[in-house]
C-alpha positions in Angstrom: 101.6 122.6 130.7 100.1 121.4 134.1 99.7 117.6 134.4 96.6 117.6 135.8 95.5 119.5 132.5 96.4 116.9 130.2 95.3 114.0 132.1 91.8 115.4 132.4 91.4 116.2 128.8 93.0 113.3 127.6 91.7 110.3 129.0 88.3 109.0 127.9 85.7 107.5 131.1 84.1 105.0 128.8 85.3 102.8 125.8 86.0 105.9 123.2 88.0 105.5 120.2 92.3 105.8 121.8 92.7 107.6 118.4 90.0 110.1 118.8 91.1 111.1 122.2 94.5 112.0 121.3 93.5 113.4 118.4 94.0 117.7 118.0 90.8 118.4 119.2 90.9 116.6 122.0 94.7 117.6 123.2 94.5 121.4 125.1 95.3 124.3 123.0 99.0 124.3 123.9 99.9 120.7 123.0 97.6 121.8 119.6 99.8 124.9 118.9 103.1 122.7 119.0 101.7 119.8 117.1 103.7 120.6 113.8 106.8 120.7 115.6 106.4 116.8 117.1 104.8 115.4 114.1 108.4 116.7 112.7 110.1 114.7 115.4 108.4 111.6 115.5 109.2 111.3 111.8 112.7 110.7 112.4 114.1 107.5 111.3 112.7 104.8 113.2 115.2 102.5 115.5 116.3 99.4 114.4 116.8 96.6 116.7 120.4 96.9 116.8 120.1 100.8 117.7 120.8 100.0 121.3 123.8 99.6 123.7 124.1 95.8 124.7 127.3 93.9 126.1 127.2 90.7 124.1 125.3 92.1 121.2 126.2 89.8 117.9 124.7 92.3 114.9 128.1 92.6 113.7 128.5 88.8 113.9 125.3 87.9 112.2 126.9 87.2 108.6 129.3 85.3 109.6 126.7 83.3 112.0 124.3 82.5 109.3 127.3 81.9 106.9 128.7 78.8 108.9 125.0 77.9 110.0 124.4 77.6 106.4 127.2 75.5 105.4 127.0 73.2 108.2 123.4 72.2 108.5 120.6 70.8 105.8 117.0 71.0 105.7 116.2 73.1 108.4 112.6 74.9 109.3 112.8 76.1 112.6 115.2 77.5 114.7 115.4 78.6 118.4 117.4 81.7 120.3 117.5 80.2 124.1 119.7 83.6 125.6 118.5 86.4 122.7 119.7 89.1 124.0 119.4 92.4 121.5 117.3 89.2 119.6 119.7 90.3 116.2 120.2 86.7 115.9 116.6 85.8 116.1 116.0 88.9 113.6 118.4 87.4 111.1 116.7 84.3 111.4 112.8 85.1 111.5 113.7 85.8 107.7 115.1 82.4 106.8 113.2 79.9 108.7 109.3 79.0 109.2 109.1 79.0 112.9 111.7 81.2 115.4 112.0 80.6 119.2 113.0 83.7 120.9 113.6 83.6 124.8 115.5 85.4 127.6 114.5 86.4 130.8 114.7 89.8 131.3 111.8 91.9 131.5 113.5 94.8 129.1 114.5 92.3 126.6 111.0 90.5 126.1 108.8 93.8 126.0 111.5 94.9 123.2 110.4 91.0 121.1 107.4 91.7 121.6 107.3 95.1 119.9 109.4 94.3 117.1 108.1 90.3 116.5 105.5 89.7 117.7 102.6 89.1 115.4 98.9 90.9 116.5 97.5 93.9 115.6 98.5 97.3 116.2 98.4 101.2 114.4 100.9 102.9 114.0 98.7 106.4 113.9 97.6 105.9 117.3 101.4 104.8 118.8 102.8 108.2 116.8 99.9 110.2 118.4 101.5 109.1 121.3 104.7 109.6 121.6 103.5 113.1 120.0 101.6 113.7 123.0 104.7 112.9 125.2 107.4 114.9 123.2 104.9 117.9 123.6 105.4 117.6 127.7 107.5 120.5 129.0 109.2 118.7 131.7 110.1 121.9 133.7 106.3 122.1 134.6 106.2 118.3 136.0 106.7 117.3 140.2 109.3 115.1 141.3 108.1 111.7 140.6 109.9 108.1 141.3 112.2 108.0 138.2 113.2 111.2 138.6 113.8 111.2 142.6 116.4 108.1 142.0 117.7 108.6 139.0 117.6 112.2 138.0 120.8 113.6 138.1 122.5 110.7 137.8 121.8 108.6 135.2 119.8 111.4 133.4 119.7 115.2 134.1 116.6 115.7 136.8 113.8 117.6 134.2 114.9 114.4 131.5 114.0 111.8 134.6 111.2 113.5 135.7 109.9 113.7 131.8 110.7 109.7 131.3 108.8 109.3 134.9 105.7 111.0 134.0 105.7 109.4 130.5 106.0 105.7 132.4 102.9 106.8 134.8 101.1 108.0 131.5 101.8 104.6 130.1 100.4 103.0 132.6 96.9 105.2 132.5 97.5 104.5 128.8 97.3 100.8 129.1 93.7 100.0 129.0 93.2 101.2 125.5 96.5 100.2 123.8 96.8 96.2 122.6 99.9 94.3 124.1 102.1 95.1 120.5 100.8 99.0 121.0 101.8 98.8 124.4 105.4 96.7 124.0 105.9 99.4 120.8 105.4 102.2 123.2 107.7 101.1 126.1 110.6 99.7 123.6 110.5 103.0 122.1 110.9 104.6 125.7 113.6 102.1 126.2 115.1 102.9 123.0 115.3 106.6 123.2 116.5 107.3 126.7 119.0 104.7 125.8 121.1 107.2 123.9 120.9 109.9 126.3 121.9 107.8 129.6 124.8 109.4 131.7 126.8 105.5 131.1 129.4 103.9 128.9 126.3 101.8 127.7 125.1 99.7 130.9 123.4 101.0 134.2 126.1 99.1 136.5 127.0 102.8 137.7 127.0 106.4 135.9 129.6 108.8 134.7 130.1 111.3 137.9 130.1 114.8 136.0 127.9 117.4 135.3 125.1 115.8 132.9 124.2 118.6 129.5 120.6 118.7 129.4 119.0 117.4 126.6 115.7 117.3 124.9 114.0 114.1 125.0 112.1 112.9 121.8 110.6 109.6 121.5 111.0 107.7 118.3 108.9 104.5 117.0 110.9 101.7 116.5 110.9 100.3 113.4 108.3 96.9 114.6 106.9 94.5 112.4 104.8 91.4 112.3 106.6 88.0 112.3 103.9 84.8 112.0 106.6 82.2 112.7 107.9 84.1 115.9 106.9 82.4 119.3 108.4 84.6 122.2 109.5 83.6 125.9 110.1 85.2 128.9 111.6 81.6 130.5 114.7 79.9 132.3 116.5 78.5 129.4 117.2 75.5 130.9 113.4 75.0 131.9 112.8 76.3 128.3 115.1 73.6 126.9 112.7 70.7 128.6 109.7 72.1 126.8 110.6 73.2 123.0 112.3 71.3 120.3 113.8 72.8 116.6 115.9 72.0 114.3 118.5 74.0 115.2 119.2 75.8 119.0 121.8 78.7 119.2 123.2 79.1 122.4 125.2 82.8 123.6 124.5 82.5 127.2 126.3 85.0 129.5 129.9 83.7 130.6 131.1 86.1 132.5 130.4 87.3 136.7 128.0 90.1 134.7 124.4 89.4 136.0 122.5 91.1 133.0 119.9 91.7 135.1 122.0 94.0 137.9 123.8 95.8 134.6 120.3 96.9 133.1 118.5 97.2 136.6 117.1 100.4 135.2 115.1 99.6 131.9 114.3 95.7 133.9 112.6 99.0 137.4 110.9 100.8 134.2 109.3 97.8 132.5 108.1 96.4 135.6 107.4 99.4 137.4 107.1 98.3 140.8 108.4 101.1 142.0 110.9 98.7 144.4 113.3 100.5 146.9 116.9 101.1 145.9 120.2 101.0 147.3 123.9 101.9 146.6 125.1 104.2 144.6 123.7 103.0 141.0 120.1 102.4 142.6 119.5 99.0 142.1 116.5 97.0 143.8 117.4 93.8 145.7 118.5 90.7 143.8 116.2 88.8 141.2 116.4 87.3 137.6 120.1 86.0 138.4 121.6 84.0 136.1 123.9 80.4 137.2 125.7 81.1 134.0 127.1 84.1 135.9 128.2 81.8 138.8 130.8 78.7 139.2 127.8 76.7 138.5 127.6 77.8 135.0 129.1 74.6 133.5 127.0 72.2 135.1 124.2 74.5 133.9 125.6 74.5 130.1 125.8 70.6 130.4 122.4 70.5 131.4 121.0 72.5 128.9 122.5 70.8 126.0 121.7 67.6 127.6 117.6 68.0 127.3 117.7 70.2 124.3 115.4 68.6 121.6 117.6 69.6 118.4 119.3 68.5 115.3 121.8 70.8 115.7 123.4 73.0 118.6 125.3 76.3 117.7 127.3 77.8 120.7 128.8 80.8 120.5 131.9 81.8 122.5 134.5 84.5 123.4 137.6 84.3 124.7 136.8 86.9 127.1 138.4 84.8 130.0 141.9 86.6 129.2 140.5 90.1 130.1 142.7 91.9 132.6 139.5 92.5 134.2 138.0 90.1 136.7 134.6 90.8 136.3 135.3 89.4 132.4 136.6 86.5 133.8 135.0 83.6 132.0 133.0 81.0 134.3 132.3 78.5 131.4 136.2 77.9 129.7 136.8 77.1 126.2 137.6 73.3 126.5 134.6 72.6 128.9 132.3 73.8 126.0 134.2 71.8 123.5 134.0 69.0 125.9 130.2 69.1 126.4 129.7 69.2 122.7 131.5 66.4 121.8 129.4 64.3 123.7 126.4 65.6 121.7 127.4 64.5 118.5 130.2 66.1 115.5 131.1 69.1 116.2 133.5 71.9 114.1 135.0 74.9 115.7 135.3 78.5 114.1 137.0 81.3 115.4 136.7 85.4 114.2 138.7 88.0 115.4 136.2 90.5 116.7 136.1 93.8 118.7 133.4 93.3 121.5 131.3 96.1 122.9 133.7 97.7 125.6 132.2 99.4 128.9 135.4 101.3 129.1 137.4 99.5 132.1 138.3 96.4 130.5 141.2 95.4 128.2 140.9 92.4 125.5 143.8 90.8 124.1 143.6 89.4 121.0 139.9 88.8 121.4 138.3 86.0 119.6 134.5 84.9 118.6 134.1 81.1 118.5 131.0 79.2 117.3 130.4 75.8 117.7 128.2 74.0 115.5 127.1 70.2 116.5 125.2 67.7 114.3 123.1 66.3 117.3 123.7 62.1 117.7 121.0 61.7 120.4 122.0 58.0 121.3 125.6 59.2 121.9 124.3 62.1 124.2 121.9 60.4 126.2 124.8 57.9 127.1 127.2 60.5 127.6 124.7 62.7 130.1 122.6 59.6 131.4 123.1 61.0 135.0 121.7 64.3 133.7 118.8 63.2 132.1 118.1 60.6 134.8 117.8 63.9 137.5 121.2 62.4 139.2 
């Protein structure tokens, strides 16, 4: 089906009902001959928010999280996830407090809150008419475009890259008519799906250098709700931390030399779609969203977060990831610098669980531990111990 074909019968030139135009009648007779088979696809399960390749990701740790958080804290309403990540903590917690903070600052992860938390309107019939429209696309009749030009045999097989690019262009036509929660649904979904067919061992820091087996894309919805209580961030946690207050902040900032935002350069160039120019091997854009917890600085940046948090109680968590034989693992924050810090906050207990992290393939763990620190917050007793902090010294 030629591109210029669908785009002309597909999008409206004045304020028509979205769901009308991509309804049967309005798709050409091909995409209409084939609509049986995508309403079939599009019907599969629905991801959940833990269906995704993450380093760092803690949806096998959230029991034992909310366990400890549980017997360790009292009366508490509100809760904040500074570095969310996946956000499986912040899921876990949108179910057992009033009001959740969720917050990180790459570009991928906020569309993907958005989509699943965020609470405004949005129908599902016209998202699935959607994605219908784009599993229908036969990517063999589609031009080189930018997606598939960088990244098409590489970290996708070229007619999979040039589908995903001409679905991201679509999106982008598509935008006028969708809300913002259609919209985030419709790019986590994209995220989501081409995430189990990228050419990687689960990150985008380089690709696995053999012949890629075509397969067929199909976009899925992700399983999104509506969360009242949820506010979501796109911030610098440590700017965050000067605005916001709850009654309890979990901290699981990245410890390691791993700039998040260099190891998922590819969903962070399809979210913001720029369209920057690449370099290296991996196609990656210059430098941006770079993280000091990443650097030697990273400790004075953990001191001052938890120095201008407004909190009752501060849960860290921790791995012991600075024993890797690897020296990209090496931690920048160590495990008595955190305990330090903490103790100047107020009582804190330390827990430990042996745990298997998510493993990009190069790197070996011995006896790998999770830690999590949980603080009841004495203000007076931190604002003496970080009075150089707070005083901007």
């Amino acid at each position: 089906m030629a591109e210029a074909a669908l785009k002309t019968q597909y999008y409206p030139t004045n304020e028509e009902d979205f769901g009308a135009i991509t309804s049967q009648k309005a798709i050409v007779p091909y995409v209409a001959s084939i609509i049986p088979i995508w309403r079939n696809e599009v019907q599969h399960p629905t991801f959940r928010l833990e269906s995704r390749r993450y380093i760092g990701c803690k949806a096998k740790l959230v029991d034992w999280i909310f366990d400890l958080i549980a017997q360790e804290t009292k009366n508490v309403h509100s809760f904040c996830d500074i570095f969310a990540g996946t956000g499986s903590v912040a899921n876990r917690a949108l179910a057992l407090y009033d009001k959740v903070i969720i917050n990180d600052f790459l570009y991928s992860n906020n569309i993907i809150y958005r989509a699943f938390f965020q609470d405004a309107p949005w129908s599902e019939a016209k998202i699935q008419d959607l994605l219908g429209r784009y599993n229908s696309v036969d990517p063999s009749t589609l031009p080189e475009n930018y997606f598939s030009i960088n990244f098409g045999d590489k970290f996708f097989d070229l007619l999979t890259a040039r589908q995903i690019g001409y679905i991201r262009e679509d999106i982008v036509k598509a935008r006028p008519y969708l809300t913002d929660k259609e919209y985030a649904i419709v790019m986590a979904s994209l995220i989501y799906s081409i995430d189990r067919m990228a050419n990687t061992l689960g990150h985008y820091e380089s690709y696995i250098k053999k012949p890629i087996t075509p397969r067929k894309l199909v976009l899925r919805m992700i399983n999104a709700g509506n969360y009242e209580g949820a506010e979501i961030y796109q911030r610098d946690s440590n700017e965050l931390a000067r605005e916001i207050s709850a009654d309890i902040v979990y901290i699981d900032p990245p410890y390691n030399s791993r700039q998040y935002s260099r190891f998922y350069h590819l969903l962070e160039n399809l979210v913001q779609w720029n369209k920057p120019e690449l370099f290296g091997s991996a196609m990656k854009p210059k430098e941006e969203n770079m993280s000091d917890y990443c650097r030697n600085s990273a400790f004075r940046a953990f001191q001052d977060l938890v120095a201008h948090l407004d909190a009752r109680y501060l849960v860290v968590s921790y791995n012991n990831t600075y024993k890797s034989k690897s020296t990209s693992s090496e931690n920048k924050i160590r495990l008595e610098q955190i305990e330090e810090a903490l103790n100047k906050c107020g009582v804190t207990h330390v827990y430990s669980h042996s745990f298997s992290p998510f493993n990009s393939g190069k790197t070996e763990f011995d006896d790998h531990k999770e830690y999590l620190f949980i603080t009841q917050v004495d203000n007076e007793r931190r604002n003496r111990a970080f009075s150089s902090i707070l005083c901007g010294r």
